[in-house]
N, C-alpha and C positions, 0 to 999 in steps of 0.2 A: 639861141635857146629861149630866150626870151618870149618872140613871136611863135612858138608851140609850145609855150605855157598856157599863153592867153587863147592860145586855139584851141587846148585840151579845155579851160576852163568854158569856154565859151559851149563846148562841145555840152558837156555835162551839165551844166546848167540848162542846155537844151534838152535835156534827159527828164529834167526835173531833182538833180540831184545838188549839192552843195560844193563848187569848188571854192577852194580855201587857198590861194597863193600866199608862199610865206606863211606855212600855217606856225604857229607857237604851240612849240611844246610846255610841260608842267612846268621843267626841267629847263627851259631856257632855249634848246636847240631849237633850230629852224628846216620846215621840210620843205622843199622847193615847191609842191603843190599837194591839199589834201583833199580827199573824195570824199562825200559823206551824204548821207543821206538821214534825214529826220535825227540827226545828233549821234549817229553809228558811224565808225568809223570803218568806210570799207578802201580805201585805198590810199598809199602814199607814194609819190611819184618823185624820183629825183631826176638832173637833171645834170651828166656828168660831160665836158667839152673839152678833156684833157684826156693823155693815155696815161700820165704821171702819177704814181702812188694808186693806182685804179683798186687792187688787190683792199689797200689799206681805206679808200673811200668807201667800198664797198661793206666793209666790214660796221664803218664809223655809222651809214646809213641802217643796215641792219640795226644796230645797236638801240639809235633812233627813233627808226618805225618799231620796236617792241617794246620798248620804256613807254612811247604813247600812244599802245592800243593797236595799233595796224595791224593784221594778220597778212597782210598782201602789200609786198613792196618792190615798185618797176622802177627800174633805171633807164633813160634812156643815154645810150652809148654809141658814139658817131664810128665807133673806130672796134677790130676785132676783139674780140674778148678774149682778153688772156685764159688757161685753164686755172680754176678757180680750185680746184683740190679740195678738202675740206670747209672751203666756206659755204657751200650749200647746204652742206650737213648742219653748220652751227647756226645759220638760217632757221631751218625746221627744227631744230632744239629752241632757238630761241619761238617758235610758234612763228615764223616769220614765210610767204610763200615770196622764193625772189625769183623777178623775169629779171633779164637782161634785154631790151628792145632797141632797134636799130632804128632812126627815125618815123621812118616812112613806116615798118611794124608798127609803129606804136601811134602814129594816125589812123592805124586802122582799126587796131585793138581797142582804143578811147571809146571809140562808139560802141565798144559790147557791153561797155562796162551797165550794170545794171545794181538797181537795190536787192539786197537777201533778207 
């Protein structure tokens, strides 16, 4: 996971946009990579390589990206996605937009990312 951090970061900064590995939150958490452009915060990316507790990481990440400002937060997830039930819902309550991406999606989606 590592080596597509540094390829998402790499990706973005060729965009002209700011990635943030290990971004700090206010609050102390840590997000595995953040997207930002001119100090906006527009995307938070984690970075999941286990299928263990997925349901509960998933939720802890949410929590994360909406305490620090994200409205859009991808996961990347090597393995199927469980059915997630009601966590999408507390997602968009929490103002929160979640993908779930499978590697290879999410090398390709990096490159859309744009500033708003």
């Amino acid at each position: 996971m590592k080596a597509l951090t540094k390829e998402a970061a790499e990706i973005a900064r060729g965009m002209g946009l700011m990635a943030v590995p290990e971004y700090r939150t206010a609050d102390g958490t840590r997000i595995d990579l953040a997207i930002l452009s001119d100090g906006k915060k527009l995307l938070a990316i984690e970075f999941e390589n286990s299928y263990k507790w997925i349901r509960q990481r998933l939720l802890y990440n949410i929590v994360k990206a909406s305490r620090a400002g994200f409205s859009e937060l991808w996961v990347v997830y090597p393995f199927q996605v469980p059915p997630l039930g009601w966590i999408n819902e507390y997602a968009l309550e929490l103002g929160v937009e979640l993908k779930i991406l499978e590697p290879e999606e999410f090398r390709e989606k990096i490159r859309s990312v744009r500033a708003q």
